[in-house]
C-alpha positions in Angstrom: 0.0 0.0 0.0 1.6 3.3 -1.1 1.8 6.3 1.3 -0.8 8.3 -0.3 -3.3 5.7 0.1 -2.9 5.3 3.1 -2.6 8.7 4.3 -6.2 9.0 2.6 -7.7 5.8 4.7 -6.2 7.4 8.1 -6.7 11.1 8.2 -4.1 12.7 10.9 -6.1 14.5 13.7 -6.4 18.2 12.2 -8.4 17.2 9.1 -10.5 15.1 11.1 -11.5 17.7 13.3 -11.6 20.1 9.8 -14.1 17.4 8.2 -16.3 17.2 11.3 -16.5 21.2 11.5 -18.3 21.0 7.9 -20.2 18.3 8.3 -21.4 20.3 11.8 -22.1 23.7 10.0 -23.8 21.8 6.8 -26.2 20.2 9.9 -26.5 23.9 10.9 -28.4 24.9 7.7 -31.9 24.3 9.1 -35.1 26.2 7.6 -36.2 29.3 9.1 -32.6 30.9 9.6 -30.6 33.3 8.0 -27.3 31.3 6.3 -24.4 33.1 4.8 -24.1 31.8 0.8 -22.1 33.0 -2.3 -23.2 34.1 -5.7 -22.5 31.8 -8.5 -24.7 32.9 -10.9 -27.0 35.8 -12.2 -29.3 34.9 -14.8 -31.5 38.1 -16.1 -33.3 39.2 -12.4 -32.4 36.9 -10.3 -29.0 36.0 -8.6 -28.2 31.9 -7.9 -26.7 31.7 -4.4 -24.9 28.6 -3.1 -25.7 28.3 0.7 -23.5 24.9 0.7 -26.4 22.5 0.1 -27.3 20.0 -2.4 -28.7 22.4 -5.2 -28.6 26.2 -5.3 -31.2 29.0 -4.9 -32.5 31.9 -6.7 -33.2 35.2 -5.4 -34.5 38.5 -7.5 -32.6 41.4 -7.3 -34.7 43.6 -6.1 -34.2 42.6 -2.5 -31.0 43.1 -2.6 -32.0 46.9 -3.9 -32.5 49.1 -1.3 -33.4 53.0 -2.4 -31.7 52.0 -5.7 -30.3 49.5 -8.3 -28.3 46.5 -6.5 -24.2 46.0 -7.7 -23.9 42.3 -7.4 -21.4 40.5 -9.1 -20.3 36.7 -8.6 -18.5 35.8 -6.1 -20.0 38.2 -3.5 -21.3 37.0 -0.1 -24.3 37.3 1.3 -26.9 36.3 3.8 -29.7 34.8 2.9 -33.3 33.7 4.6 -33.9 29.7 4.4 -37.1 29.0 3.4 -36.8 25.8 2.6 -34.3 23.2 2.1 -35.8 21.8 -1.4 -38.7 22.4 -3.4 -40.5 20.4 -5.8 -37.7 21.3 -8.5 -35.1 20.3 -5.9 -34.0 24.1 -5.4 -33.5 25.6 -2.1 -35.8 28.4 -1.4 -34.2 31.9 -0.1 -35.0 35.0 0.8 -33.4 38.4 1.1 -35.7 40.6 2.4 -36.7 37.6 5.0 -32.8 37.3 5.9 -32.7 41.6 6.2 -36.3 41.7 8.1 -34.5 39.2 10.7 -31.4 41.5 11.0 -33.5 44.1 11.7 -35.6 42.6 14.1 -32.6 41.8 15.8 -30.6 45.3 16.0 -34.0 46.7 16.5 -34.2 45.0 19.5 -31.0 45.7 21.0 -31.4 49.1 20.4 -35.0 49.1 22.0 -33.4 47.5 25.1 -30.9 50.8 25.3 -33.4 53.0 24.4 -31.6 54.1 21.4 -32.9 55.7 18.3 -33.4 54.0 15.1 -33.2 55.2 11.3 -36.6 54.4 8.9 -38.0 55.9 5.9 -41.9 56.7 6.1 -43.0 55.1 2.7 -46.9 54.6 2.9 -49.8 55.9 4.3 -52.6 53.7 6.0 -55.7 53.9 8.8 -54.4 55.9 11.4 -51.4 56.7 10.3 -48.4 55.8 8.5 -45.5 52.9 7.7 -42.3 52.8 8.2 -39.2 51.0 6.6 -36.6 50.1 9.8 -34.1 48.7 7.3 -36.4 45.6 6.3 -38.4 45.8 9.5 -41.7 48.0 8.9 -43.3 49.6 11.8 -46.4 51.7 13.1 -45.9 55.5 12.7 -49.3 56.6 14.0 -50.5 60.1 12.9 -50.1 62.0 16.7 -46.6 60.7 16.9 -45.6 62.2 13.0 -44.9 65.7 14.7 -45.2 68.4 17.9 -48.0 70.3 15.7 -50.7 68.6 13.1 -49.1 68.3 10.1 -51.6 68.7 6.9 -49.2 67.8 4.5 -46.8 64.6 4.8 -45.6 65.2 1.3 -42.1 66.9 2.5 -41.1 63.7 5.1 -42.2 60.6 2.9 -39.4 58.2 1.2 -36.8 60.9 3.9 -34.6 59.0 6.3 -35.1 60.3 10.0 -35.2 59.4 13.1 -37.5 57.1 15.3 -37.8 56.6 18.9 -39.6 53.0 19.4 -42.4 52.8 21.6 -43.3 48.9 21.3 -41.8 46.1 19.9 -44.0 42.3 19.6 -41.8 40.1 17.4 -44.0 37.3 18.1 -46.9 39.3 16.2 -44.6 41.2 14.2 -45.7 44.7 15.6 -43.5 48.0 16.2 -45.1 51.7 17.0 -42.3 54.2 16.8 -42.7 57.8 17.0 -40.9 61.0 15.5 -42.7 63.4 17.5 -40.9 62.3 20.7 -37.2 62.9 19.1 -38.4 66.1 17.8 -39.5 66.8 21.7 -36.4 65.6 23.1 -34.6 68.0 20.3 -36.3 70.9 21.1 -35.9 70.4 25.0 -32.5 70.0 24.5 -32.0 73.3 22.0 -34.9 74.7 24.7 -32.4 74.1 27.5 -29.2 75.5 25.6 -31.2 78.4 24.8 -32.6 79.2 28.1 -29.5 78.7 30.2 -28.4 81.7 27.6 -31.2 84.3 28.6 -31.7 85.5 32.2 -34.5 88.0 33.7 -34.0 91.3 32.5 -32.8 90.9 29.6 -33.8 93.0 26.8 -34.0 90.8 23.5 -35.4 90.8 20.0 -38.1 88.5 19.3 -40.5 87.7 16.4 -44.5 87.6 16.3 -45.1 84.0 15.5 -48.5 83.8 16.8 -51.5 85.7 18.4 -54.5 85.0 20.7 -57.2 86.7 22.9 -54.6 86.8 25.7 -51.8 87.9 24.6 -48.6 87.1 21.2 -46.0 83.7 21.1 -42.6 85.6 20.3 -40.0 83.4 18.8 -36.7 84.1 20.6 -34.5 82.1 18.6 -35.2 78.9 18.5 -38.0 79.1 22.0 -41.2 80.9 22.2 -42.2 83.1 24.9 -45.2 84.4 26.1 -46.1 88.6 25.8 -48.9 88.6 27.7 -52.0 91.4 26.5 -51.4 93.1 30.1 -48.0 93.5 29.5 -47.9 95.1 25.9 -48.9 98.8 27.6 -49.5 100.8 29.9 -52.7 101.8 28.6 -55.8 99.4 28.3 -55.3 96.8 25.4 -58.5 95.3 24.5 -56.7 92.8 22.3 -53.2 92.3 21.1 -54.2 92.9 17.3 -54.4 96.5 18.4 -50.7 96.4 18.4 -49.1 93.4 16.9 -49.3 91.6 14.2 -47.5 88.1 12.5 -44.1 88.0 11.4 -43.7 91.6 13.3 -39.9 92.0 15.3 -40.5 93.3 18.5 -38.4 94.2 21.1 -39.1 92.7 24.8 -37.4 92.4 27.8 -37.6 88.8 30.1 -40.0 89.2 33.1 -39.9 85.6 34.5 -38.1 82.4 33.0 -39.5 79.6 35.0 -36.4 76.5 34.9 -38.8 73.7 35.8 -41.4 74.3 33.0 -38.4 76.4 30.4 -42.0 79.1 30.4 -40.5 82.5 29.6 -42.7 85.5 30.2 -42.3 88.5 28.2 -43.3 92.2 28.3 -43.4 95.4 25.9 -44.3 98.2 28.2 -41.2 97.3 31.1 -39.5 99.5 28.1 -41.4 102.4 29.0 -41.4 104.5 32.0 -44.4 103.9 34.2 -46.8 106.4 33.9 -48.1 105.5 37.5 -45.2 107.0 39.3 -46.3 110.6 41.5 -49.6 109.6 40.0 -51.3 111.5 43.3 -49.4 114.7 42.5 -50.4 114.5 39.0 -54.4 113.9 39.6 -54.9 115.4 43.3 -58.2 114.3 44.3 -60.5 116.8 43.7 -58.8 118.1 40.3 -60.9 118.3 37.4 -59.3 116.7 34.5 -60.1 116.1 30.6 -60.4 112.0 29.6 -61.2 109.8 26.7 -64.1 107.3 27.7 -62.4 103.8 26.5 -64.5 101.2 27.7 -68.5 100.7 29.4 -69.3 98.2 31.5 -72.6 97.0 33.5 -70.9 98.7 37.0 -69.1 102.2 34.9 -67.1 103.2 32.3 -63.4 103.8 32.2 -61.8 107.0 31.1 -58.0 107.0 29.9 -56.7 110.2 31.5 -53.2 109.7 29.4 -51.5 106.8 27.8 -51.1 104.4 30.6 -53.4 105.8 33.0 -57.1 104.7 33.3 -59.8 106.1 36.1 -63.1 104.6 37.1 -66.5 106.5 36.9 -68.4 104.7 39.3 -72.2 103.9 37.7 -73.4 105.4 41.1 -71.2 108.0 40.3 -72.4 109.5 36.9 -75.3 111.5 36.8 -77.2 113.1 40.0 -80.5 112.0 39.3 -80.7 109.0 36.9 -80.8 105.9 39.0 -80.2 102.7 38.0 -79.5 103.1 34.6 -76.8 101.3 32.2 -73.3 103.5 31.8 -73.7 103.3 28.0 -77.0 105.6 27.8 -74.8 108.5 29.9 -71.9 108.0 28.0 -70.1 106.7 24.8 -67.2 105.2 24.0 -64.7 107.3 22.8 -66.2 110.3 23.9 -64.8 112.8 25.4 -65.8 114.3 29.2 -64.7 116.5 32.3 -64.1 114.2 35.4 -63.6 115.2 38.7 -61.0 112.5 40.9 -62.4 111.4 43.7 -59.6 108.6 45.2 -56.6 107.8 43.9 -54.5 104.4 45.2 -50.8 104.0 43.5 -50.4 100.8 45.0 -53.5 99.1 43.3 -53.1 101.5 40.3 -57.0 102.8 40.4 -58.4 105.8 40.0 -62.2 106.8 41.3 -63.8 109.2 38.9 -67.1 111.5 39.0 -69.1 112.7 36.2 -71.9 114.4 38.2 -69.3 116.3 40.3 -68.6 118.6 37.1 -72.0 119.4 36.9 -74.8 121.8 39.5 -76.0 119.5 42.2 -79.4 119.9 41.6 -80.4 119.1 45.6 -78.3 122.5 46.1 -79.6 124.4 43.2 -83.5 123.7 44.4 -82.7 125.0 47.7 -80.9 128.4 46.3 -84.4 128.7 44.2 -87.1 127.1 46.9 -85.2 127.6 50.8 -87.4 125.9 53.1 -90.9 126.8 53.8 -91.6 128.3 50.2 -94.4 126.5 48.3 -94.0 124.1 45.2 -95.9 122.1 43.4 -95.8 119.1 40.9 -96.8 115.4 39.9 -96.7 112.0 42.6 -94.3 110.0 40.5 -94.8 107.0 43.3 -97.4 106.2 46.4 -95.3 104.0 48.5 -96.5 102.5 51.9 -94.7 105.2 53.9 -95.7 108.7 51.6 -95.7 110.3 48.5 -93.1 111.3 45.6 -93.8 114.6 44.0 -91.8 115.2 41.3 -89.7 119.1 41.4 -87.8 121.4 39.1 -84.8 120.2 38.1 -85.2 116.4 38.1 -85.1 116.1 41.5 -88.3 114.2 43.8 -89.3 115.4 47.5 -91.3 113.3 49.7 -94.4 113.5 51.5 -94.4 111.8 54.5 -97.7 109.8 56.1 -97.6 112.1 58.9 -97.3 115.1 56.9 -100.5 114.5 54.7 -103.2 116.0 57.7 -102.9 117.2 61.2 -106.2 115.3 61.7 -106.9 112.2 60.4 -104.2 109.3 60.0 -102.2 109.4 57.3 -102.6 105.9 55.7 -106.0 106.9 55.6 -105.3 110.4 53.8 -103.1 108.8 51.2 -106.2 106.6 49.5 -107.3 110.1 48.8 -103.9 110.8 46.3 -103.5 108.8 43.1 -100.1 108.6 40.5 -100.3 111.1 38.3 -102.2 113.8 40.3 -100.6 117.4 40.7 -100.4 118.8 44.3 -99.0 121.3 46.9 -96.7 121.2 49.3 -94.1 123.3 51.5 -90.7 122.7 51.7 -89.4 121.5 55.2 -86.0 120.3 54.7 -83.1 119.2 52.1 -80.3 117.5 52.4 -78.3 117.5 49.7 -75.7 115.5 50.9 -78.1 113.0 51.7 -80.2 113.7 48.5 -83.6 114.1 50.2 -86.1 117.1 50.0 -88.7 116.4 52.5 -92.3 117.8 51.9 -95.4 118.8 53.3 -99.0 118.6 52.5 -100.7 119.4 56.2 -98.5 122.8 56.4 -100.2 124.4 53.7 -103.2 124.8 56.1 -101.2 126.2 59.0 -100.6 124.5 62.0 -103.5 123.7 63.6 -101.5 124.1 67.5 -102.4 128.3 66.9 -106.0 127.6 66.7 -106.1 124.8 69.5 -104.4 128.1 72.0 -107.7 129.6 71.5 -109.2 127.3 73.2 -109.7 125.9 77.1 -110.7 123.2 78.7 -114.6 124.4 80.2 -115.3 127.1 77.0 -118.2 126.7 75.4 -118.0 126.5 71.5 -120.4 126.9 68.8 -120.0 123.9 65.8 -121.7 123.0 62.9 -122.4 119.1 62.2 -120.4 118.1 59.0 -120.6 114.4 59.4 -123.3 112.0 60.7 -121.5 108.5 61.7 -123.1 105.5 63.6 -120.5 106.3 66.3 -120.7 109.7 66.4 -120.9 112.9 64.4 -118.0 115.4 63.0 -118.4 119.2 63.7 -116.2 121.9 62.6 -116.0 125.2 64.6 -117.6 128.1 63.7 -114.3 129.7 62.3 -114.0 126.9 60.2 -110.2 126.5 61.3 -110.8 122.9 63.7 -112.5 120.1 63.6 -114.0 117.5 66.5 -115.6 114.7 66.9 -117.9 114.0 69.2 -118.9 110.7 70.4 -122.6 109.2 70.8 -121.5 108.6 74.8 -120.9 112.4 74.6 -123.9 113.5 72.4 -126.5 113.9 75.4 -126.9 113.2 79.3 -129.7 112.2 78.7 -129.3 108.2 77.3 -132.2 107.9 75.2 -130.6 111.3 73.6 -127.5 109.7 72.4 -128.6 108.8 68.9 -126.1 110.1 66.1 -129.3 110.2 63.3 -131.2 113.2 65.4 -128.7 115.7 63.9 -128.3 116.6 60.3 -125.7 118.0 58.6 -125.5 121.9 58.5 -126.9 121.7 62.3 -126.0 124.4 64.6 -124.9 123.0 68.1 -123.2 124.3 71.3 -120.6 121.8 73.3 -118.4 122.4 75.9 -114.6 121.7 75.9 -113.7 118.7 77.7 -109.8 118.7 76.5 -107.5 121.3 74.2 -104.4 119.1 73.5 -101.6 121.0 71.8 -99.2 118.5 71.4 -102.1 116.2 69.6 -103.3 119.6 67.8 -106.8 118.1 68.2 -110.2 119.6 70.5 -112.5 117.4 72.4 -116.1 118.2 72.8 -118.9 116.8 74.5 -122.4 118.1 74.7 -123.5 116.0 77.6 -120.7 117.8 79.6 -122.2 121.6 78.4 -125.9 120.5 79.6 -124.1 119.1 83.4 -122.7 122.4 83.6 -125.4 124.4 82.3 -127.7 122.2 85.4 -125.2 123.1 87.7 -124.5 126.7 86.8 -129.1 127.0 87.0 -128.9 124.9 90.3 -126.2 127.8 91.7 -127.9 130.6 90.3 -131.5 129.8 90.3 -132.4 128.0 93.3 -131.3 125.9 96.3 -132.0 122.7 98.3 -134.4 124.5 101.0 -136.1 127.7 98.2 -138.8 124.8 97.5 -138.0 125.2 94.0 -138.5 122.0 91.7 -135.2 121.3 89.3 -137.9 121.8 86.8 -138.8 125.5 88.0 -135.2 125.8 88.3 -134.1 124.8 84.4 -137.3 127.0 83.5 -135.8 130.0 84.6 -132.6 129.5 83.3 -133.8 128.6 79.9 -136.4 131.9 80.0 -133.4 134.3 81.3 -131.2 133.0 78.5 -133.7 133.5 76.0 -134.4 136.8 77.2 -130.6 137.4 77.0 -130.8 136.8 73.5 -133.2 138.6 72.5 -131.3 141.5 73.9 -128.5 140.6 71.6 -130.2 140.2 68.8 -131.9 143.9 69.3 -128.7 145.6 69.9 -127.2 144.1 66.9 -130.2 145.3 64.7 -130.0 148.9 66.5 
């Protein structure tokens, strides 16, 4: 046997273990992995790759194309997805956009693990959002995560390689959801942190107008946006920031407040300015008149700018003397121009009280110069309330009529069925306040006060009346002056009980009765004409007889009655002489 012979039968050690490592790796090449292989071949569109089995495969060349045409040439070496081992022609099946989707789902999940960012190209657009190509592996881009801001057209970042952040990965279902929108967030905070730890409070800095709202303008600083708040563009009232910005304006502001936990920068316009508030109370002393522009009306006033920067007040309860309860807007106009008088002033809260109807005549003061009190006037009831009566007086103004000022006799919520709305009536003037903004009136005064005529009078006199009145509990009389009135009651109409009947008198009756009472404080008289006829008895008793002449009471009243007749008569004579 010659050397080479046997050298073949009994292989030394290292090519055994050389012939075992192939068999090994040829065992390796199961289906459903991805095997390195070689091209031998390429026949029109496809490339024939040896993967070290029996037969080769065949693979099109556009999966090895990736944004462009492949450059294969034999002899290269690549890696490969086994399908299969052999199909029905006895070819091996392969893949390479299997073998690259496996690579990929590999890295990608390494670099999910660190929480690293990954490299796609968005290149369709489906329900809910859009796909992306992760190098062979396509994932979920949904349509919130595409940017920080709605984006209407995608046009611009289709078939563009950018970065991803992935959110989930499922190989077993073959799911990944990434998201651009949370790189371009982690950008900008990053650029938002540079750019703040740049800027500090008090800094005066251009900006640009980038947008506008109701409250206020975003100003782009550079790369950050900060807030110019409406309050904070003037001094003066700014109803909204259109007034004085618009888009793509440059503005210069100065940094308020950077907040570092939020990166919020808040921005203002007017710091720039000097602050018209300053020895505001030396400028507008209260009780200077001063010229403003009315700039705004509300429900409770109206607001007057007294210079650029400085706004006053006018009160609603401070506008007009005698309109009450009435909207600002029917007294004033916006825009208009009207004398104020400054009433308060507080620099610490930056307010200003105003008057309008201090420039002008208090009309409480002006009725007194032309009516002082006790002077007659006259004029409608604007309202009856349950306490008196409104009569409406020159100048706008109303007095009142109290209850107790409508009669010195009767009560007055009797007295004021009497009045209606509408009617015109007298009265005197008995006080006004015009700090207080009352005239008082009265009604009974006209008449005089009724205290002079009660003087006349004394408890025991004798009056002449004359029946007005014929009640069930009595009758009215008036005296013969006409000035008071009584009334006497049907206890007090006779001594005699069978008398005391109200209906024996008639109205226009002439009757004596005796005073029983003159109160002055009351202003009223009380008569009685039982009381006359007792003291009429007793006077005849005195004068006309005694308890031992023998004289009947009857003889007695007879002679009385018969001498006062005769004393009559004797009047009546001389008054005809």
């Amino acid at each position: 046997m010659s050397e080479a012979v046997s050298k073949d039968l009994n292989p030394t050690h290292d090519e055994f273990a050389a012939l075992l490592a192939e068999s090994l790796a040829k065992e390796d090449l199961f289906e459903g992995s991805v095997v390195k292989g070689r091209i031998v071949g390429i026949e029109k569109d496809l490339a024939v790759i040896d993967v070290g089995l029996k037969t080769e495969g065949r693979v099109a060349l556009r999966e090895f194309s990736v944004g462009g045409k492949p450059e294969l040439k034999i002899g290269d070496e690549v890696e490969v997805y086994l399908e299969r081992v052999e199909n029905a022609l006895g070819e091996a099946v392969l893949s390479r956009d299997k073998a690259r989707r496996e690579e990929s789902w590999t890295r990608l999940e390494k670099q999910f693990e660190k929480n690293e960012k990954v490299t796609g190209v968005i290149f369709n657009k489906v329900k809910g959002g859009f796909t992306v190509d992760l190098d062979g592996a396509v994932a979920f881009l949904p349509g919130s995560q595409v940017d920080i801001r709605p984006v209407r057209d995608i046009g611009p970042l289709m078939h563009q390689p950018q970065s991803f952040q992935i959110l989930k990965m499922d190989r077993r279902r073959g799911n990944i959801v990434v998201s651009r929108r949370s790189v371009l967030e982690e950008t900008r905070a990053e650029q938002r942190a540079d750019i703040v730890a740049r800027l500090e409070e008090g800094q005066v800095i251009d900006g640009l107008v980038k947008n506008i709202t109701d409250y206020g303008a975003f100003i782009d600083l550079g790369g950050i946006d900060g807030l110019l708040h409406v309050t904070d563009m003037a001094w003066r009232r700014v109803n909204h920031p259109s007034e004085i910005l618009n888009v793509g304006d440059t503005v210069k502001v100065q940094i308020i407040r950077i907040n570092p936990e939020t990166q919020r920068i808040s921005l203002g316009m007017k710091q720039l300015q000097a602050d018209p508030w300053l020895a505001i109370e030396a400028k507008y002393p209260v009780g200077a008149r001063v010229n403003g522009t009315v700039t705004n009306i509300a429900d409770y006033g109206a607001f007057v700018e007294l210079e650029p920067g400085v706004e006053g007040l006018i009160h609603v309860s401070e506008m007009s003397w005698t309109k009450k309860n009435i909207h600002p807007g029917k007294i004033v106009s916006t825009s208009q121009q009207v004398d104020v008088q400054v009433l308060e002033v507080d620099a610490n809260k930056r307010r200003i009280s105003l008057g309008l109807k201090q420039t002008q005549d208090n009309p409480w003061e002006t009725f007194l110069a032309a009516h002082p009190k006790g002077s007659e006037v006259e004029g409608p009831i604007r309202n009856i309330t349950e306490f008196g009566l409104f009569i409406g007086l020159d100048g706008g103004v109303d007095g009142m009529v109290h209850l107790s000022d409508l009669d010195w006799a009767k009560p007055g919520d009797e007295v004021i069925k009497d009045y209606k709305k509408g009617d015109t009536v007298k009265a005197i003037v008995l006080d006004v306040d015009s700090q207080k903004e009352r005239i008082s009136l009265g009604i009974k005064q006209l008449g005089g006060d009724p205290v002079d005529e009660v003087s006349k009078y004394k408890k025991g006199d004798t009056v002449t009346c004359e029946v007005v009145a014929v009640q069930e509990n009595g009758i009215e009389v008036k005296t013969a002056d006409g000035e008071l009135t009584a009334f006497i009651k049907r206890s007090d109409l006779s001594r005699d009980r069978s008398e005391q009947r109200p209906e024996r008198f008639n109205v226009g009756d002439k009757i004596d009765a005796f005073v029983t009472s003159a109160d002055k404080a009351a202003r009223r008289l009380s008569l009685s004409i039982k009381a006359l006829e007792i003291a009429e008895e007793k006077q005849a008793v005195a004068q006309y007889g005694s308890s031992d002449s023998g004289a009947s009471l009857g003889d007695i009243f007879k002679a009385a009655i018969r001498k006062r007749e005769e004393s009559e008569e004797g009047d009546e004579e001389e008054t005809k002489e």
